[in-house]
C-alpha positions in Angstrom: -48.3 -41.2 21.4 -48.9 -42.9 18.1 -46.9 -40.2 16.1 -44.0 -40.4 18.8 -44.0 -44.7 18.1 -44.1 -44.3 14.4 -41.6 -42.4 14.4 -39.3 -44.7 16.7 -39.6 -47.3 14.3 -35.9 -48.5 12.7 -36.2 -48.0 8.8 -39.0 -45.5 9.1 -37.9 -41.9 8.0 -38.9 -39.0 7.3 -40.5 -40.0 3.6 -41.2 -44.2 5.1 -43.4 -42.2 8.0 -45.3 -39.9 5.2 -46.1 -42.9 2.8 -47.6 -44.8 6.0 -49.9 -42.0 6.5 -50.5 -41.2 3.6 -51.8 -44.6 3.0 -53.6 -45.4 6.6 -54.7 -41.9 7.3 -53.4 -42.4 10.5 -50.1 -43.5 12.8 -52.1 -45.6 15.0 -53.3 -47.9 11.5 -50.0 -47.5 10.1 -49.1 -49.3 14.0 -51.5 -51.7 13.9 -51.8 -52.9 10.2 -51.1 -56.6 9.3 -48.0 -58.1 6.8 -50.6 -58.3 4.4 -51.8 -54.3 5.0 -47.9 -53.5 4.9 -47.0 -55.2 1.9 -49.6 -53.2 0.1 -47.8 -50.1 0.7 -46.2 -48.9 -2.1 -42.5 -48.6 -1.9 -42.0 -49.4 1.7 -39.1 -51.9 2.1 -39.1 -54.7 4.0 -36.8 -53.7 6.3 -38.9 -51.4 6.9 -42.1 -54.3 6.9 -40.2 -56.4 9.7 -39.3 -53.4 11.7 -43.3 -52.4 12.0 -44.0 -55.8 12.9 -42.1 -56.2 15.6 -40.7 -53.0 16.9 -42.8 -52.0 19.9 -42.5 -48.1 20.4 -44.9 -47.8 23.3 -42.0 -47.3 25.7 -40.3 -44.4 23.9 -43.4 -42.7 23.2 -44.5 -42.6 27.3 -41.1 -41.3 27.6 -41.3 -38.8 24.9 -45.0 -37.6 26.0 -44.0 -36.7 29.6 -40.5 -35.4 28.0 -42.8 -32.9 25.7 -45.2 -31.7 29.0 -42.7 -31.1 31.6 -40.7 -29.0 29.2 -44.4 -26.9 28.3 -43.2 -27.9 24.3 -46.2 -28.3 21.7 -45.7 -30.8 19.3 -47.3 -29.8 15.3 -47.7 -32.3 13.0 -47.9 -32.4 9.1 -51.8 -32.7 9.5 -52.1 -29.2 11.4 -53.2 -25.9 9.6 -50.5 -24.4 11.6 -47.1 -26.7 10.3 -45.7 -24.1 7.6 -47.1 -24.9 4.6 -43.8 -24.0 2.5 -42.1 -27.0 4.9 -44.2 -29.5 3.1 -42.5 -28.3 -0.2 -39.6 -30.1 0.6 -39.2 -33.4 -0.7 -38.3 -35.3 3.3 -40.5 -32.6 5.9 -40.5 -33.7 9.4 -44.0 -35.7 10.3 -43.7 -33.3 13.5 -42.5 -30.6 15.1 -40.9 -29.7 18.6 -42.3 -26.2 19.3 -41.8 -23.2 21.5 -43.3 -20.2 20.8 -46.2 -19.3 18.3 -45.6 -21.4 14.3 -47.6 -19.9 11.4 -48.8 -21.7 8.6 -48.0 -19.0 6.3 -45.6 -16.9 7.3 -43.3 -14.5 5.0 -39.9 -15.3 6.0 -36.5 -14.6 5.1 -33.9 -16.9 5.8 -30.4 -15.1 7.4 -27.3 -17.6 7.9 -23.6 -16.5 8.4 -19.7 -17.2 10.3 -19.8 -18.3 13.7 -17.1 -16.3 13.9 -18.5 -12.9 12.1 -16.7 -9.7 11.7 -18.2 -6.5 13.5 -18.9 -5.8 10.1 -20.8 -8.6 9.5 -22.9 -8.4 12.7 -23.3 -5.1 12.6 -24.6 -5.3 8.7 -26.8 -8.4 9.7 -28.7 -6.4 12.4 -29.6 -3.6 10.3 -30.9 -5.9 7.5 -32.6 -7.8 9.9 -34.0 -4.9 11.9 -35.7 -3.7 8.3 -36.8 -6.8 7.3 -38.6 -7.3 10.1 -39.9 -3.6 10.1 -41.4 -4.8 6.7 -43.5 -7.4 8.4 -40.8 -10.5 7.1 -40.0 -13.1 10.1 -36.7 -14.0 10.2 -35.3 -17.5 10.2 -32.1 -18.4 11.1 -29.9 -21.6 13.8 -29.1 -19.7 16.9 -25.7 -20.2 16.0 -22.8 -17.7 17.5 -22.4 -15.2 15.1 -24.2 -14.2 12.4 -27.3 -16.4 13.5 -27.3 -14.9 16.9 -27.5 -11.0 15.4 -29.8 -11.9 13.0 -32.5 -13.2 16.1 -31.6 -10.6 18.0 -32.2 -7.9 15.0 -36.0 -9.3 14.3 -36.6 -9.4 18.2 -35.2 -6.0 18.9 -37.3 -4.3 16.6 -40.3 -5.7 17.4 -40.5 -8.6 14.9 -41.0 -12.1 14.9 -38.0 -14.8 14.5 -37.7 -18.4 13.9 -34.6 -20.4 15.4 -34.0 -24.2 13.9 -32.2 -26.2 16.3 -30.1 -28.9 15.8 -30.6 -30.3 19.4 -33.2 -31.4 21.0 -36.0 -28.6 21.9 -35.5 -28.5 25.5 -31.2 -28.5 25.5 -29.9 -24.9 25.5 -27.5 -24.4 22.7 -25.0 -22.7 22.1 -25.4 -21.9 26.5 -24.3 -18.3 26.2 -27.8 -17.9 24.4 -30.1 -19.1 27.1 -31.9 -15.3 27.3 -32.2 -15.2 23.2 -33.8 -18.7 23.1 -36.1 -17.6 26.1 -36.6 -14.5 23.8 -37.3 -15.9 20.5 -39.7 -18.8 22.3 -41.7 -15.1 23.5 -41.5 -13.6 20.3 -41.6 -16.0 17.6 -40.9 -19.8 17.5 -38.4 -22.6 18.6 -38.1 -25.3 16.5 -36.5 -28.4 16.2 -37.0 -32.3 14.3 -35.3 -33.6 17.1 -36.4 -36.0 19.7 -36.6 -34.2 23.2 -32.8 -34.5 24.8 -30.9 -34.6 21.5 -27.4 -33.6 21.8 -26.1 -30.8 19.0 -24.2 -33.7 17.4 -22.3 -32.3 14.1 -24.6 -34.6 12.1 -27.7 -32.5 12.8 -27.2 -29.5 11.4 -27.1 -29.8 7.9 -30.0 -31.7 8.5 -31.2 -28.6 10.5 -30.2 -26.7 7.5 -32.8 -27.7 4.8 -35.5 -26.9 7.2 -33.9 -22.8 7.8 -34.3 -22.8 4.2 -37.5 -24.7 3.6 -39.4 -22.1 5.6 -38.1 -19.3 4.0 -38.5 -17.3 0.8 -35.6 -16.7 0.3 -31.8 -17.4 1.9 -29.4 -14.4 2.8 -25.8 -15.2 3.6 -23.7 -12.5 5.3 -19.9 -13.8 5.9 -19.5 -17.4 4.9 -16.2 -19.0 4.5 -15.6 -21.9 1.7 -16.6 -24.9 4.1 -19.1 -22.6 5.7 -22.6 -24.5 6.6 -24.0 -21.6 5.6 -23.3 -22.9 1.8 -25.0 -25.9 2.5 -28.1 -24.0 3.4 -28.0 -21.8 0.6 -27.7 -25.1 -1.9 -30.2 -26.8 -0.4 -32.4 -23.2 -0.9 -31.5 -23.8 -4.3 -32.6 -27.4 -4.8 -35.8 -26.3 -3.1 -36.8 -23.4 -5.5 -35.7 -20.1 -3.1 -34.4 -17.3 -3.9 -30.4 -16.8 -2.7 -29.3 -13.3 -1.5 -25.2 -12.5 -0.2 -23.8 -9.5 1.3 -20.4 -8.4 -0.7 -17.7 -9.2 2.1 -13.8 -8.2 2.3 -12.5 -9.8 -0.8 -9.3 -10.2 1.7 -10.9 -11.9 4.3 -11.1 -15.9 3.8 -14.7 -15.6 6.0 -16.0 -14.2 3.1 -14.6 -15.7 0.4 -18.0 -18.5 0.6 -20.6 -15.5 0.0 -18.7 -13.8 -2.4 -18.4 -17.0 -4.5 -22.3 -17.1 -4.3 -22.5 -13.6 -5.8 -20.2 -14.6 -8.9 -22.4 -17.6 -9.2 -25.8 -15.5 -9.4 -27.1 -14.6 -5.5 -28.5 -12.0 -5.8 -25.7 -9.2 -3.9 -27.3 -7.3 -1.2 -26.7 -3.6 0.2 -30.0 -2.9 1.6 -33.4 -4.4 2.4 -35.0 -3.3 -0.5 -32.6 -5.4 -3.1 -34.4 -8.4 -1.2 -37.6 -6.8 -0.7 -38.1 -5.9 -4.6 -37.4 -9.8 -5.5 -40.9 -10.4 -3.9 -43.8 -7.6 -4.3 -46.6 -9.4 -2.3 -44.4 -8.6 0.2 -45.0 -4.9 -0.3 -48.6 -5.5 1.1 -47.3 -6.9 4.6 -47.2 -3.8 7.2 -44.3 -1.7 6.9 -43.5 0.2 10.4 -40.9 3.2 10.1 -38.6 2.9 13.6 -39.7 6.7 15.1 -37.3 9.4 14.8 -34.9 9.7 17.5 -35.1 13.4 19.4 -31.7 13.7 19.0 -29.4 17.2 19.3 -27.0 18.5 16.6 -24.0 16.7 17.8 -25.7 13.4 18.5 -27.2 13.5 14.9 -24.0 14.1 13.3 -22.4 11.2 15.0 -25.0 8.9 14.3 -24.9 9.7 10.3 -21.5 8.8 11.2 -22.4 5.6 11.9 -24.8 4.9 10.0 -22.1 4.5 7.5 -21.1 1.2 9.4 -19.9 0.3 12.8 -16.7 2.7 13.9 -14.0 2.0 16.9 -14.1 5.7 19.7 -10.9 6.3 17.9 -12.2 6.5 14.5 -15.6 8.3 15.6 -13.1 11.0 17.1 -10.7 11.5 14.3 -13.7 11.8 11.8 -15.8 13.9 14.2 -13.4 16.5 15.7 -15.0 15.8 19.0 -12.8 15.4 21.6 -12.6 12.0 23.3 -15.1 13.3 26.8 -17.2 14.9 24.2 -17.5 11.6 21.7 -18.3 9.6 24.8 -20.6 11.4 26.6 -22.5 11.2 23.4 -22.0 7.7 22.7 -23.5 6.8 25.8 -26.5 9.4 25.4 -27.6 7.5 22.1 -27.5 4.2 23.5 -29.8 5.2 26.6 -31.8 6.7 23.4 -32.0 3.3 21.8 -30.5 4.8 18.9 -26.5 3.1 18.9 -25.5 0.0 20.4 -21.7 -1.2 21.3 -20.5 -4.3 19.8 -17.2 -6.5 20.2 -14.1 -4.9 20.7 -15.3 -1.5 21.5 -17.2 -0.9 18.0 -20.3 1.5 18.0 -23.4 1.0 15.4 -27.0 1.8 15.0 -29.7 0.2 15.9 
């Protein structure tokens, strides 16, 4: 309740809320202190002196509390052993937390950001990276955008890894709707988080705000498919400012929704073509569990196409001209290796590994 007042105080951010504790151990002394308590607080303004002297947040925290248990959302403060400890890094962190799901202290995450509106190529490229990444034991952060952000969950959590989604709503507002089953999936599997107050529209606003957390909790920030006004950029320079490393993957030098990451790469992200350029930037990580995906039983002509595809995601047309199967035969065996687990389809009739 006390955290949830503080909070609702005018002039109190993120840093205003921090120096309080910091200096009364507590929200409820920071609440209660006198003008002569507050004036003894270094560098708070007194703006934000009047505002804790009047400003009675009693109201929005009642709200706010039976907001947080009818949802089933945990709140984790700055004080907890379980608020990631990279987080506090940052030079604003949240006091708090809006969580769903299971939130790690220390956890070895990679940050993967991208287009809203990716390329098969860029989807299919983000779900292998994120399917070995987290095959290596790395979580994977990322906004639970469309796109890029929504293969990137979906590669962590279909591999049996963990994933972190940011929000930039409100904990308990389903955004973008089409994802209701991979935020319901990532709460199971990982961790929904937001700074948000509890019904917090995605207002444009929040999201680079969103942004600096993605990249606060990660090691390191990969950007597949970004245009030049992408947000992804913003997350990568805020991954900058905050000491992580910056990965891209190459993209069509003719497509404008690439032109952002490749720009990184001539600025000095590091380029990426497999898991192990990002994995080799950070050895410890070598120590994590590494689980190799089992073979797939597959027959001669199911193994041939899926080197085929291995190569990258292919439309039936192109899997039959480069196979010299015939169309029944290339779709009977399409359909085998997805029942297999071993290909999935993606927009626009493509086919790629798992």
């Amino acid at each position: 309740m006390h955290w949830f007042a503080l909070k609702s105080v005018p002039h109190v951010g993120n840093v205003t809320f921090l120096r309080l504790l910091a200096h009364f151990g507590t929200p409820e002394r920071a609440l209660k202190a006198s003008e002569d308590e507050l004036s003894r607080v270094k560098g708070l303004s007194r703006a934000a002196q009047a505002a804790l002297l009047s400003h009675d947040g009693s109201f929005f925290a009642q709200q706010e509390s039976e907001r947080v248990a009818a949802a089933g959302v945990e709140v984790v403060d700055i004080l907890s052993e379980r608020y990631p400890r990279l987080l506090m890094e940052i030079s604003d962190p949240p006091p708090y937390l809006y969580v769903r799901g299971t939130l790690s202290g220390n956890e070895v995450a990679i940050a993967v950001v991208g287009s809203r509106r990716a390329s098969v190529y860029g989807l299919s490229t983000t779900s292998r990276l994120t399917r070995d990444l987290a095959l290596s034991g790395v979580t994977i952060v990322s906004g639970m955008a469309r796109g890029i952000d929504t293969a990137a969950h979906w590669g962590a959590i279909k591999s049996g890894g963990r994933s972190i989604a940011v929000l930039g709503c409100g904990i308990d507002v389903a955004y973008p709707p089409e994802n209701g089953a991979l935020i319901e999936a990532v709460a199971r599997a990982g961790a929904i988080i937001s700074e948000f107050p509890m019904g917090t529209e995605p207002l444009a606003e929040n999201f680079p705000r969103r942004n600096r957390i993605i990249s606060a909790l990660s090691r390191g920030v990969l950007v597949v498919e970004a245009g030049e006004k992408s947000g992804s950029l913003i997350t990568a320079r805020f991954a900058l400012e905050q000491g992580r490393e910056v990965f891209a993957v190459p993209g069509n030098v003719t497509n404008a929704g690439s032109s952002g990451g490749n720009r990184l790469i001539k600025e000095g992200a590091k380029l990426v073509e497999s898991v192990e350029d990002i994995l080799n930037e950070f050895p410890d990580v070598a120590t994590l569990k590494r689980s190799l995906p089992e073979p797939f039983d597959l027959t001669p002509q199911e193994a041939e196409l899926y080197a085929l595809l291995s190569q990258g995601a292919l439309q039936m047309d192109d899997i039959i001209s480069r196979s010299a199967l015939t169309a029944g035969e290339v779709s009977a065996i399409l359909l085998r290796l997805e029942l297999k687990g071993a290909v999935q389809q993606l927009p626009g009739k493509h086919f790629a590994v798992t």
